[in-house]
mmCIF file of the N, C-alpha and C atoms, coordinates in Angstrom:
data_MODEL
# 
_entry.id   MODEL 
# 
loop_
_atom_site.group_PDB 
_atom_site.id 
_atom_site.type_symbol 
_atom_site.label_atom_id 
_atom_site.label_alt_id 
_atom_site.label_comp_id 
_atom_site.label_asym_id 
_atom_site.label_entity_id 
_atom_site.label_seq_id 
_atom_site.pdbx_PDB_ins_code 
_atom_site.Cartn_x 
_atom_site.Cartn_y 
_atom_site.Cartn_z 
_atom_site.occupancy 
_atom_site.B_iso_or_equiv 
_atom_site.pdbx_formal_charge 
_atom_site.auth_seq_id 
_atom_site.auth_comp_id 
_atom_site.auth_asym_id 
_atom_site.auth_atom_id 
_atom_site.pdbx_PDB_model_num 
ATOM 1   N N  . UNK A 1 1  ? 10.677  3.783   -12.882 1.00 0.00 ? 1  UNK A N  1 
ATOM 2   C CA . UNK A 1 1  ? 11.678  3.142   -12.071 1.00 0.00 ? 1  UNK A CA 1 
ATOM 3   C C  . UNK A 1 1  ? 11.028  2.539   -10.832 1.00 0.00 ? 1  UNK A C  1 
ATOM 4   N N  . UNK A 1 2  ? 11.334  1.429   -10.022 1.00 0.00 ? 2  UNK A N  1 
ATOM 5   C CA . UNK A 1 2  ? 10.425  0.450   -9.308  1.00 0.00 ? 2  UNK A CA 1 
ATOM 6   C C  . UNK A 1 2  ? 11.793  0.579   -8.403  1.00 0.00 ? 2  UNK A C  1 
ATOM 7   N N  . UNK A 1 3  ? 11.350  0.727   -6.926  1.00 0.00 ? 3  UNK A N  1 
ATOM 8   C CA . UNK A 1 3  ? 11.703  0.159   -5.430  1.00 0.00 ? 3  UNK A CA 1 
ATOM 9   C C  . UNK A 1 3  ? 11.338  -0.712  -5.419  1.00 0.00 ? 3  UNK A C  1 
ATOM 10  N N  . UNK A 1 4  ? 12.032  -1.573  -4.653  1.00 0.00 ? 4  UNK A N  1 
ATOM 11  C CA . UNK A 1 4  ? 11.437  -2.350  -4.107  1.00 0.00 ? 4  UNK A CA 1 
ATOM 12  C C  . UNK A 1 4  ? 11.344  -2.325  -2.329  1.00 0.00 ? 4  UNK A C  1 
ATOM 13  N N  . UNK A 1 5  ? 10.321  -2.561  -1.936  1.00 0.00 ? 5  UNK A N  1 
ATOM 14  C CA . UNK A 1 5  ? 9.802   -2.107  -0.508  1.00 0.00 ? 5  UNK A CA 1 
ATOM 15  C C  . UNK A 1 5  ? 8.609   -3.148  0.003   1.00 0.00 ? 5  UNK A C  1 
ATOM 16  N N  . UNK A 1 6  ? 8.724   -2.740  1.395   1.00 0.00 ? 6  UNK A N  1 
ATOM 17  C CA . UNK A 1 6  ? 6.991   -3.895  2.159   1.00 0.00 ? 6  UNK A CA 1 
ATOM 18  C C  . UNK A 1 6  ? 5.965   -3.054  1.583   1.00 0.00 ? 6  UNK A C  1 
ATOM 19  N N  . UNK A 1 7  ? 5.079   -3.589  1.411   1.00 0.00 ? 7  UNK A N  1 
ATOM 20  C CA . UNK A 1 7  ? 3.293   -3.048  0.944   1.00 0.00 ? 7  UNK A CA 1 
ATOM 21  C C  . UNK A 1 7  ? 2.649   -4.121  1.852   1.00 0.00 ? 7  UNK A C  1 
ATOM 22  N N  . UNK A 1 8  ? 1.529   -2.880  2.278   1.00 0.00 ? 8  UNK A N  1 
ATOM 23  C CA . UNK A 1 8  ? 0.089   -3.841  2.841   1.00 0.00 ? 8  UNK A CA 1 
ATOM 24  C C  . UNK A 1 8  ? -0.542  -3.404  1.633   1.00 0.00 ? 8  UNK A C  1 
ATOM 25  N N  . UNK A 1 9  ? -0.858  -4.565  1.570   1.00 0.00 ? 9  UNK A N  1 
ATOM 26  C CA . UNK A 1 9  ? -1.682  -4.679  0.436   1.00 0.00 ? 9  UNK A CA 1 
ATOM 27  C C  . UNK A 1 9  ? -3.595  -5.196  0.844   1.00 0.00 ? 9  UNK A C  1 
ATOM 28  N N  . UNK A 1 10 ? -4.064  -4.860  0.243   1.00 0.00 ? 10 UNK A N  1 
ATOM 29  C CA . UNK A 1 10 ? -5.946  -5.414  0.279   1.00 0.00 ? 10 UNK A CA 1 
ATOM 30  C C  . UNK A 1 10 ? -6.209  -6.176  -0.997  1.00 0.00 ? 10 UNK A C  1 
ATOM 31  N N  . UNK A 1 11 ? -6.733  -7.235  -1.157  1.00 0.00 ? 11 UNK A N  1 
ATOM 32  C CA . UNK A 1 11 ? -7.057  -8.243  -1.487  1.00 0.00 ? 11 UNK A CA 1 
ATOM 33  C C  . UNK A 1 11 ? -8.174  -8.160  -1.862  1.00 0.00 ? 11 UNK A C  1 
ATOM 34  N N  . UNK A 1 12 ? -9.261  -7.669  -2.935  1.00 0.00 ? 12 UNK A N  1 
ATOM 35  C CA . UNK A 1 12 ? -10.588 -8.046  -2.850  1.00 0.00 ? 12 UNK A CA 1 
ATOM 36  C C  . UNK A 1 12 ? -11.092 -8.981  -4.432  1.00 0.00 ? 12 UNK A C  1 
ATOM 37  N N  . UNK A 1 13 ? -10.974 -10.625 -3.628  1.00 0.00 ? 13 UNK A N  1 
ATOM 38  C CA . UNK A 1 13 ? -11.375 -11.485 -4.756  1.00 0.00 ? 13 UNK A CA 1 
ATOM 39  C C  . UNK A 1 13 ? -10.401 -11.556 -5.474  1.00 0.00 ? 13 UNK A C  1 
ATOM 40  N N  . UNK A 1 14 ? -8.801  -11.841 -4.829  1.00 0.00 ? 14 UNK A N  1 
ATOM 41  C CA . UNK A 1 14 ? -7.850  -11.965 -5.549  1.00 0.00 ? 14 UNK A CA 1 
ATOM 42  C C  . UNK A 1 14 ? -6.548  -11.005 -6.497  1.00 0.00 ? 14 UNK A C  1 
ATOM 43  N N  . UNK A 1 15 ? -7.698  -9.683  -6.333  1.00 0.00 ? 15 UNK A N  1 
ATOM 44  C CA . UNK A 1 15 ? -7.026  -8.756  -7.045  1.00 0.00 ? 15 UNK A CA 1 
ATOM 45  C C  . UNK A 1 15 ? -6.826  -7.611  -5.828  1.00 0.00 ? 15 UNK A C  1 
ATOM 46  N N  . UNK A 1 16 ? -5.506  -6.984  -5.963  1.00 0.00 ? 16 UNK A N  1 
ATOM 47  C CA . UNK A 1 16 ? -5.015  -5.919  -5.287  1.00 0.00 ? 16 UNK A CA 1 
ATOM 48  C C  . UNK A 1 16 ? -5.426  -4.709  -6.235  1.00 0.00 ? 16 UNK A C  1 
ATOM 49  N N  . UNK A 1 17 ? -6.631  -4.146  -5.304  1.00 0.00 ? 17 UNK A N  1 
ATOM 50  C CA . UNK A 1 17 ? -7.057  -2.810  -4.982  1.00 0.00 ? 17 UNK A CA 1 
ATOM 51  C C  . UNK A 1 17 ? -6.658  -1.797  -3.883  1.00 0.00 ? 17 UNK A C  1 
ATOM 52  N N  . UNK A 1 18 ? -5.611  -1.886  -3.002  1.00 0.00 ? 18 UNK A N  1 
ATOM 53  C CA . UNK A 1 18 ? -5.598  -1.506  -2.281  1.00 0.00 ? 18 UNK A CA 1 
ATOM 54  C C  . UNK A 1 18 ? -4.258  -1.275  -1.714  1.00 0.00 ? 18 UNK A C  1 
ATOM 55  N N  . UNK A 1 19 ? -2.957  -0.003  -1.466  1.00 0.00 ? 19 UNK A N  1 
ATOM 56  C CA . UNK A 1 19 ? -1.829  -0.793  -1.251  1.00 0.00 ? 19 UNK A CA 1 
ATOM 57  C C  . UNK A 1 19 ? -0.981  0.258   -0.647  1.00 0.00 ? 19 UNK A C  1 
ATOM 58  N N  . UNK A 1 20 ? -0.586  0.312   0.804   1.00 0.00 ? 20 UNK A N  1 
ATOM 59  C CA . UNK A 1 20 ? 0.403   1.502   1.484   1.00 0.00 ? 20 UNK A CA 1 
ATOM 60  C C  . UNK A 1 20 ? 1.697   0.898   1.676   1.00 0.00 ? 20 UNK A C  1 
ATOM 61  N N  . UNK A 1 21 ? 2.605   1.555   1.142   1.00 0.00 ? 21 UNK A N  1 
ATOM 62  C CA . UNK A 1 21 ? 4.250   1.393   1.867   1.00 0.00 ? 21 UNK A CA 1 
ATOM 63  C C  . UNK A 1 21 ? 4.489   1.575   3.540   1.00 0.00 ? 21 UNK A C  1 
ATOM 64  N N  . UNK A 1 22 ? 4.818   0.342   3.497   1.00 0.00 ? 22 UNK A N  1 
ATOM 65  C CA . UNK A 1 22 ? 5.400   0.183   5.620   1.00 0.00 ? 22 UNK A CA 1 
ATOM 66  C C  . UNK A 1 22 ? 7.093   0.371   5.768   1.00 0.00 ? 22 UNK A C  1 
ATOM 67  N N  . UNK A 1 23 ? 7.102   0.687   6.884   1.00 0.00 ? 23 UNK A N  1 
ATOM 68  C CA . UNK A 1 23 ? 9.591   1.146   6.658   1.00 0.00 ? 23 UNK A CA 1 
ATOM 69  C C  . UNK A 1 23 ? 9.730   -0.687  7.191   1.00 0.00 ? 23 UNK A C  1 
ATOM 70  N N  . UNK A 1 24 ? 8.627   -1.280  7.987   1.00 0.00 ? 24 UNK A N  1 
ATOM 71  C CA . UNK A 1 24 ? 9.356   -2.450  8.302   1.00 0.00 ? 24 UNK A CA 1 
ATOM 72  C C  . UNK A 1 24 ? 8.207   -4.028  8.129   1.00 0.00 ? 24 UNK A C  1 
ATOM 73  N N  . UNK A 1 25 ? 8.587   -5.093  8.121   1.00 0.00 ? 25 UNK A N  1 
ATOM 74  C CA . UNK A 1 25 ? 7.612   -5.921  8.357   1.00 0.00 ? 25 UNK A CA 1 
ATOM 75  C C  . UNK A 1 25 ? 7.036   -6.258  9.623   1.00 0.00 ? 25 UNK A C  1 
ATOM 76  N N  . UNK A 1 26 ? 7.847   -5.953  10.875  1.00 0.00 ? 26 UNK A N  1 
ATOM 77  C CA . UNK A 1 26 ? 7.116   -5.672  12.049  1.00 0.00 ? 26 UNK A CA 1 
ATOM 78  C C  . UNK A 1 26 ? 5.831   -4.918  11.801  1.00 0.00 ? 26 UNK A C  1 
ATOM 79  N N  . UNK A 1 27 ? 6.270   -3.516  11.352  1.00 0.00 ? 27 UNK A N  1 
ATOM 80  C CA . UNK A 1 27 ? 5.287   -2.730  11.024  1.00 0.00 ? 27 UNK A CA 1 
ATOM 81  C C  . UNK A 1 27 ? 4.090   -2.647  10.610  1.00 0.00 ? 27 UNK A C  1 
ATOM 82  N N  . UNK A 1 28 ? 4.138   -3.554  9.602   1.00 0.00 ? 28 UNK A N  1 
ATOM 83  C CA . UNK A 1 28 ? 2.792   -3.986  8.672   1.00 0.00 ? 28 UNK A CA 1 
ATOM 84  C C  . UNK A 1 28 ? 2.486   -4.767  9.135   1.00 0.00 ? 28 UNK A C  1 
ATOM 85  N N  . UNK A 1 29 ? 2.791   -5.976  9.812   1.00 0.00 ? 29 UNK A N  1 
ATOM 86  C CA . UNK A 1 29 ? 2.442   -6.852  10.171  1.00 0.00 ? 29 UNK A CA 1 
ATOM 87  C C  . UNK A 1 29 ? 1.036   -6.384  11.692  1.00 0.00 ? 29 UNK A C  1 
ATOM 88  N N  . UNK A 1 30 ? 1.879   -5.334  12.584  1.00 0.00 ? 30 UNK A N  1 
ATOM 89  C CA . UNK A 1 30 ? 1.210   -4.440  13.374  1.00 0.00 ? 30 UNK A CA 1 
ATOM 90  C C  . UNK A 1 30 ? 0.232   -3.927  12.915  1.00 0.00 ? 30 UNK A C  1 
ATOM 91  N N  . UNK A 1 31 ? 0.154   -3.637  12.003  1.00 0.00 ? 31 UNK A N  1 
ATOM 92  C CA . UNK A 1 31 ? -1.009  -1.903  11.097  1.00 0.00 ? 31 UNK A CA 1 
ATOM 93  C C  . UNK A 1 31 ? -2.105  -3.644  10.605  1.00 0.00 ? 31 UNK A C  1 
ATOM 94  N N  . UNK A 1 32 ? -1.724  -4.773  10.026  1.00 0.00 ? 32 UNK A N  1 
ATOM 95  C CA . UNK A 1 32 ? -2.804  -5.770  9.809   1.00 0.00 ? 32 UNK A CA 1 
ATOM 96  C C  . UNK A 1 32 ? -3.151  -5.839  10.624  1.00 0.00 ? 32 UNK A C  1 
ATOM 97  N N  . UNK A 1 33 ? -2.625  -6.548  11.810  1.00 0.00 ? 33 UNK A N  1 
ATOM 98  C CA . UNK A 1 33 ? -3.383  -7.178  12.828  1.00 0.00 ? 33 UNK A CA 1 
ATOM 99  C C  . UNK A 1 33 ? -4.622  -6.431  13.840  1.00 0.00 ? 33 UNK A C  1 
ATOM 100 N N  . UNK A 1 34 ? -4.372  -4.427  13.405  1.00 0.00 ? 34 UNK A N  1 
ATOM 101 C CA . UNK A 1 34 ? -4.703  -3.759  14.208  1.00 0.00 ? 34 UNK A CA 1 
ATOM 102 C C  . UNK A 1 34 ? -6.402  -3.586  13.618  1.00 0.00 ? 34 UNK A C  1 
ATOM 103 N N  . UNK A 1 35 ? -5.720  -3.667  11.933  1.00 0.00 ? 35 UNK A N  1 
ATOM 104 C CA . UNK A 1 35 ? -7.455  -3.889  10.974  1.00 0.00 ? 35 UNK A CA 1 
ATOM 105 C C  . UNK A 1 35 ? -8.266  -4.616  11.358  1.00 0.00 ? 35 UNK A C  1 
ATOM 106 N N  . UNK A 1 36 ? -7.217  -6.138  11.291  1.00 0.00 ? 36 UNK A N  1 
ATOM 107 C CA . UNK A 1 36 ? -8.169  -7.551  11.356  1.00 0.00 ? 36 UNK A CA 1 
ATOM 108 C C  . UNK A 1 36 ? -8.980  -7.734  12.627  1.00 0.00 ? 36 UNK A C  1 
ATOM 109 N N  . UNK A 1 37 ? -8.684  -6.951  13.507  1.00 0.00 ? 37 UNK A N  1 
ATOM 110 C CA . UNK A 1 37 ? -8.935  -7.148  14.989  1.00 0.00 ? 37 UNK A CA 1 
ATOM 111 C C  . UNK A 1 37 ? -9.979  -5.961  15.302  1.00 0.00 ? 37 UNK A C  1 
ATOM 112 N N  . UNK A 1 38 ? -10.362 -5.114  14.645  1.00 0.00 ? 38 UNK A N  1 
ATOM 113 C CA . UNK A 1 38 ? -11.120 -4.069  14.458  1.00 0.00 ? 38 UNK A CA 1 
ATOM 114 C C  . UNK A 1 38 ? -12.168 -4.155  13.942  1.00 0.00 ? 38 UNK A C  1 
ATOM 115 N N  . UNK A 1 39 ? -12.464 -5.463  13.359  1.00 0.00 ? 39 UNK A N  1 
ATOM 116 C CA . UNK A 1 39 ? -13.200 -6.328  12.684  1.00 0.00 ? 39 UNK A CA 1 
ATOM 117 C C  . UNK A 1 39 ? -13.552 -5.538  11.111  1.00 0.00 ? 39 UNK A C  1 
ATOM 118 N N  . UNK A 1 40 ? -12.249 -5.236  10.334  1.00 0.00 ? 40 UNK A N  1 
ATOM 119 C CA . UNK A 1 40 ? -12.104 -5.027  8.670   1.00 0.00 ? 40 UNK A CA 1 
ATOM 120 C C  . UNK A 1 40 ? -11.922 -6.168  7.994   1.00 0.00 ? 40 UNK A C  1 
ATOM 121 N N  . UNK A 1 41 ? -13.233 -7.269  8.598   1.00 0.00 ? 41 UNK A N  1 
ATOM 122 C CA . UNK A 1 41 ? -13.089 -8.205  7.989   1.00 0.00 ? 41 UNK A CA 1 
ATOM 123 C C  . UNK A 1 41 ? -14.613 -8.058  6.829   1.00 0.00 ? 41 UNK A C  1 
ATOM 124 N N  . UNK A 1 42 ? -14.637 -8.606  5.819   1.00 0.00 ? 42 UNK A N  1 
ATOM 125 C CA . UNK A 1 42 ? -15.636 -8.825  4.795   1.00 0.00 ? 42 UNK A CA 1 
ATOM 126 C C  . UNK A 1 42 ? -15.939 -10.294 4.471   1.00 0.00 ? 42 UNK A C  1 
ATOM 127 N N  . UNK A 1 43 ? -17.121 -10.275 4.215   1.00 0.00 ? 43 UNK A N  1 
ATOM 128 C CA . UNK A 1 43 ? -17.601 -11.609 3.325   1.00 0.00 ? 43 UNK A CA 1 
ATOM 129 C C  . UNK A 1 43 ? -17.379 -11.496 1.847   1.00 0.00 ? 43 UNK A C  1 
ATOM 130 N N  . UNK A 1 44 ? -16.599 -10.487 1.493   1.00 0.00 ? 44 UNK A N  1 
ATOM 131 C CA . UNK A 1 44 ? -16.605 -10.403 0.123   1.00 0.00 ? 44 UNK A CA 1 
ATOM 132 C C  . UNK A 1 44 ? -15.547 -11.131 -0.644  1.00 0.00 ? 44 UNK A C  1 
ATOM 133 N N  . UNK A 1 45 ? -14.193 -11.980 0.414   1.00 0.00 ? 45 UNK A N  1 
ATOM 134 C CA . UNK A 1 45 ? -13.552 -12.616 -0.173  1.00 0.00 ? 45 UNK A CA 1 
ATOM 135 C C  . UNK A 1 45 ? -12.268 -11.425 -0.234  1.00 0.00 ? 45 UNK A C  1 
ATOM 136 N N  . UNK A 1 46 ? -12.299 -10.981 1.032   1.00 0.00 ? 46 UNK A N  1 
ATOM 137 C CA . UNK A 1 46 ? -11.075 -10.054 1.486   1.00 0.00 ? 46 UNK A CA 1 
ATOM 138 C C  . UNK A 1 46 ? -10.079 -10.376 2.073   1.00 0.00 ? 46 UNK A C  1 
ATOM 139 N N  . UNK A 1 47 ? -9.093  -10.150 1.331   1.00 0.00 ? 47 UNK A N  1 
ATOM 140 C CA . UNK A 1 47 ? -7.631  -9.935  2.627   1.00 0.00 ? 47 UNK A CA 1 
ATOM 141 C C  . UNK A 1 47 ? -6.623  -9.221  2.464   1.00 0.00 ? 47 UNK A C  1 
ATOM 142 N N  . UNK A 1 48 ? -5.906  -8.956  3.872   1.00 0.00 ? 48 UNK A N  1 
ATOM 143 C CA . UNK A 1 48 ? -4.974  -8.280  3.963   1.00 0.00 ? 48 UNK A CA 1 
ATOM 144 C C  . UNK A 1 48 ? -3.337  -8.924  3.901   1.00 0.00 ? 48 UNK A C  1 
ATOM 145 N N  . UNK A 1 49 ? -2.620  -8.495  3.144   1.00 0.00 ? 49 UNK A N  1 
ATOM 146 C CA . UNK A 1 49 ? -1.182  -9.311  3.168   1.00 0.00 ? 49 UNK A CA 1 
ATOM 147 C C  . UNK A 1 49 ? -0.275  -8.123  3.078   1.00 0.00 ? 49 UNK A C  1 
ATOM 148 N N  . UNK A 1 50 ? 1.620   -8.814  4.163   1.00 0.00 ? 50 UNK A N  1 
ATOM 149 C CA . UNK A 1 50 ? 2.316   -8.110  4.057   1.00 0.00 ? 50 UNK A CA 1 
ATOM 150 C C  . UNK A 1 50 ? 3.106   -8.498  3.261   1.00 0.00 ? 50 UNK A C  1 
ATOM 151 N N  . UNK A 1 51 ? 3.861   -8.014  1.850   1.00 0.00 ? 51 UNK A N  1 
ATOM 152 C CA . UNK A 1 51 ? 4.445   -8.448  0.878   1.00 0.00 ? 51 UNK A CA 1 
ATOM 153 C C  . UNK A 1 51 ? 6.089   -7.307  0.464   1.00 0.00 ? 51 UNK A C  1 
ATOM 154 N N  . UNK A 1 52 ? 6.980   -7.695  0.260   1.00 0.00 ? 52 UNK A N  1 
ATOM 155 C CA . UNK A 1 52 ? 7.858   -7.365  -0.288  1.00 0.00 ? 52 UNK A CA 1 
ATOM 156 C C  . UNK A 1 52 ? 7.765   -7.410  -1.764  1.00 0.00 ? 52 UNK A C  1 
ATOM 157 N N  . UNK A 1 53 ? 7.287   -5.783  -2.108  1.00 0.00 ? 53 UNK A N  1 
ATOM 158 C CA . UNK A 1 53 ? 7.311   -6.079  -3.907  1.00 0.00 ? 53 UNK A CA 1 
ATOM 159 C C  . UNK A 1 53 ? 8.135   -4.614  -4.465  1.00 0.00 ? 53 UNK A C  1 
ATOM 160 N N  . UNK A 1 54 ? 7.961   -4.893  -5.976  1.00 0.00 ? 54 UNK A N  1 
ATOM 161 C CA . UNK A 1 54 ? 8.334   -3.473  -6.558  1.00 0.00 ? 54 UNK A CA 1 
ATOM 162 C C  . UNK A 1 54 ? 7.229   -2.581  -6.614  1.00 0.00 ? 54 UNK A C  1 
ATOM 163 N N  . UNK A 1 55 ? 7.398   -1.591  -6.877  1.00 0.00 ? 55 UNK A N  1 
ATOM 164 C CA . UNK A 1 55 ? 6.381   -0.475  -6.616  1.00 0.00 ? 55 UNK A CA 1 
ATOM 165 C C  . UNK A 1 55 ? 6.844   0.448   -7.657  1.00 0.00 ? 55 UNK A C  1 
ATOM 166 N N  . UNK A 1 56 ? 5.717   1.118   -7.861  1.00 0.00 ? 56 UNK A N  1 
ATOM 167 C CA . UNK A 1 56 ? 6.466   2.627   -8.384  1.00 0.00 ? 56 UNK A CA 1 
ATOM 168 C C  . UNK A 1 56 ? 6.062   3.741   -7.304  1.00 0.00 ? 56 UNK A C  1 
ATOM 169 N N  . UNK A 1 57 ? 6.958   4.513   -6.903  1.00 0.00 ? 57 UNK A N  1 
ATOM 170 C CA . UNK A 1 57 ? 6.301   6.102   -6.016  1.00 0.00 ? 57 UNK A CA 1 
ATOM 171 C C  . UNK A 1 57 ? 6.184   7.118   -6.681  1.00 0.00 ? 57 UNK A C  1 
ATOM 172 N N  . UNK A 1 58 ? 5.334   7.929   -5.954  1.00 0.00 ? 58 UNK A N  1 
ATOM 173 C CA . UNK A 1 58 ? 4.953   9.303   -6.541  1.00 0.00 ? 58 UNK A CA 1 
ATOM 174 C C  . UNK A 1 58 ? 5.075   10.019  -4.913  1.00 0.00 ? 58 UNK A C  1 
ATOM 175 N N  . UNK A 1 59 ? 5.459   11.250  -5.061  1.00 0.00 ? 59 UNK A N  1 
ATOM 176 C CA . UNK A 1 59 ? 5.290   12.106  -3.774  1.00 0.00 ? 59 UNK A CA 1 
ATOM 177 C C  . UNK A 1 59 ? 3.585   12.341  -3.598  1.00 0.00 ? 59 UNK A C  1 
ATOM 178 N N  . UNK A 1 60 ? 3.055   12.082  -2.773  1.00 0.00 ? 60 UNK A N  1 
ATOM 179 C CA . UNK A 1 60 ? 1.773   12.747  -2.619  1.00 0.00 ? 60 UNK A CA 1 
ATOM 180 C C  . UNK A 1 60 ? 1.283   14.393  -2.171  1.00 0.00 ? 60 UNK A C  1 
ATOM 181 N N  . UNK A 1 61 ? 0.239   14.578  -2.057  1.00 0.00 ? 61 UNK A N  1 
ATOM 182 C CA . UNK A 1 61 ? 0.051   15.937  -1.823  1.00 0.00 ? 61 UNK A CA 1 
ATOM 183 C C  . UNK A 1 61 ? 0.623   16.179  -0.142  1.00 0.00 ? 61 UNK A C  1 
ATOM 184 N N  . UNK A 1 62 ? 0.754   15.602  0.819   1.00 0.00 ? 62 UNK A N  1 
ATOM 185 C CA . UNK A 1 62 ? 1.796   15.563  2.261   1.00 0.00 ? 62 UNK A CA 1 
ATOM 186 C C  . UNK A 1 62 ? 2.725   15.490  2.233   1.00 0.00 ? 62 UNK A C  1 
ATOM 187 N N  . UNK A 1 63 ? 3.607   15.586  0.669   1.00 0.00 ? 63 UNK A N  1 
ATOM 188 C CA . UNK A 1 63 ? 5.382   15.146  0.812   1.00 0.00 ? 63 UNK A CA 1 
ATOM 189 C C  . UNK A 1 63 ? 5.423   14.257  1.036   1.00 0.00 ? 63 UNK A C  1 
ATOM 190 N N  . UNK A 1 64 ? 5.150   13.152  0.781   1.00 0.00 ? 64 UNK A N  1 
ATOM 191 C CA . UNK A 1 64 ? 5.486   11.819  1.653   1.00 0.00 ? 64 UNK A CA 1 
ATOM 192 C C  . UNK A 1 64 ? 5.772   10.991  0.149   1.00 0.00 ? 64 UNK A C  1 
ATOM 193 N N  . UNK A 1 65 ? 6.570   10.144  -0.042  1.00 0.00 ? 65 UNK A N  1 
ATOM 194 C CA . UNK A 1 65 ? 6.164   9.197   -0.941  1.00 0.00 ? 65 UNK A CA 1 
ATOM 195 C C  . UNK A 1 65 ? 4.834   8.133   -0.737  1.00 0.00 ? 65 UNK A C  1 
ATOM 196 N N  . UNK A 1 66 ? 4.201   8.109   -1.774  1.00 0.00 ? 66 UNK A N  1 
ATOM 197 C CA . UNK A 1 66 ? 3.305   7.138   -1.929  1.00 0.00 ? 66 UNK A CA 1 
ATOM 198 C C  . UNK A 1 66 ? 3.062   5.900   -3.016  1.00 0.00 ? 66 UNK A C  1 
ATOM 199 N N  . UNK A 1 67 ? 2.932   5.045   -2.768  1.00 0.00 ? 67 UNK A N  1 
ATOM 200 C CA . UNK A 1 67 ? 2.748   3.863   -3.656  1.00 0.00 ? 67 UNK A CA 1 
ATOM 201 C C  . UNK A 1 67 ? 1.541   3.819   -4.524  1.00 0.00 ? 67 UNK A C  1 
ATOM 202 N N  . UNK A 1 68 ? 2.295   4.506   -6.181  1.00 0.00 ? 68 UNK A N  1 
ATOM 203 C CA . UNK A 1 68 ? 1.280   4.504   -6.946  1.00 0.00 ? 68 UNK A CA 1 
ATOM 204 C C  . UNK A 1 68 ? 0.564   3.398   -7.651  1.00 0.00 ? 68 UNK A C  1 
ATOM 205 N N  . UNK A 1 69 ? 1.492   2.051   -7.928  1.00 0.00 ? 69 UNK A N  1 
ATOM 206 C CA . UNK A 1 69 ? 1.202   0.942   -8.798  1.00 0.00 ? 69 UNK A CA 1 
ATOM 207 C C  . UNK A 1 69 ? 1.840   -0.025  -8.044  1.00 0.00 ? 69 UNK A C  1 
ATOM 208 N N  . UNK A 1 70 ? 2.042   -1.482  -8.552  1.00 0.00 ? 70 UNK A N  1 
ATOM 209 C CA . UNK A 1 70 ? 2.772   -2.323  -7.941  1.00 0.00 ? 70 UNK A CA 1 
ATOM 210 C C  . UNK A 1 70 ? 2.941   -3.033  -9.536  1.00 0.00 ? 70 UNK A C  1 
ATOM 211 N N  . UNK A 1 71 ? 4.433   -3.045  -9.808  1.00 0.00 ? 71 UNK A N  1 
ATOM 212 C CA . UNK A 1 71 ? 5.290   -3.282  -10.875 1.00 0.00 ? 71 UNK A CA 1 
ATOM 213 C C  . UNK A 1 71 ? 5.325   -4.994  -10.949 1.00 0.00 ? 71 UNK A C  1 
ATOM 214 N N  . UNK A 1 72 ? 5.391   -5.461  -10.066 1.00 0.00 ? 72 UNK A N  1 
ATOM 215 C CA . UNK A 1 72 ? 5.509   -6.888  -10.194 1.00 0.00 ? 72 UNK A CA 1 
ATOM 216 C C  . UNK A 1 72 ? 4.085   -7.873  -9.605  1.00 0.00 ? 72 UNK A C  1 
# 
């Protein structure tokens, strides 16, 4: 079953490897800018995007939901 929710997502060479649930797009938008500016930048053909997608969750080992896949 798929939420749909914001993900920051990581980008490497087009393909998403990389991907946390945010409660807002302020939010993520904040948590990027705090990377990009930290200099989590790469020559490898990296990026960071805030996206509204489906997801599937799993609780993680902290209770928390976590974003296991991205459905769409």
């Amino acid at each position: 079953m798929g939420v749909v929710t914001i993900v920051l997502i990581l980008y490497l060479g087009g393909e998403a490897i990389e991907y946390t649930e945010r409660n807002t797009i302020s939010e993520c938008l904040g948590v990027k800018r705090k990377i990009e500016r930290l200099g989590w930048k790469d020559t490898r053909n990296t990026r960071y995007a805030c996206e509204k997608r489906e997801v599937e969750l799993e609780t993680g080992p902290d209770g928390k939901p976590q974003v296991v896949k991205l459905l769409d």
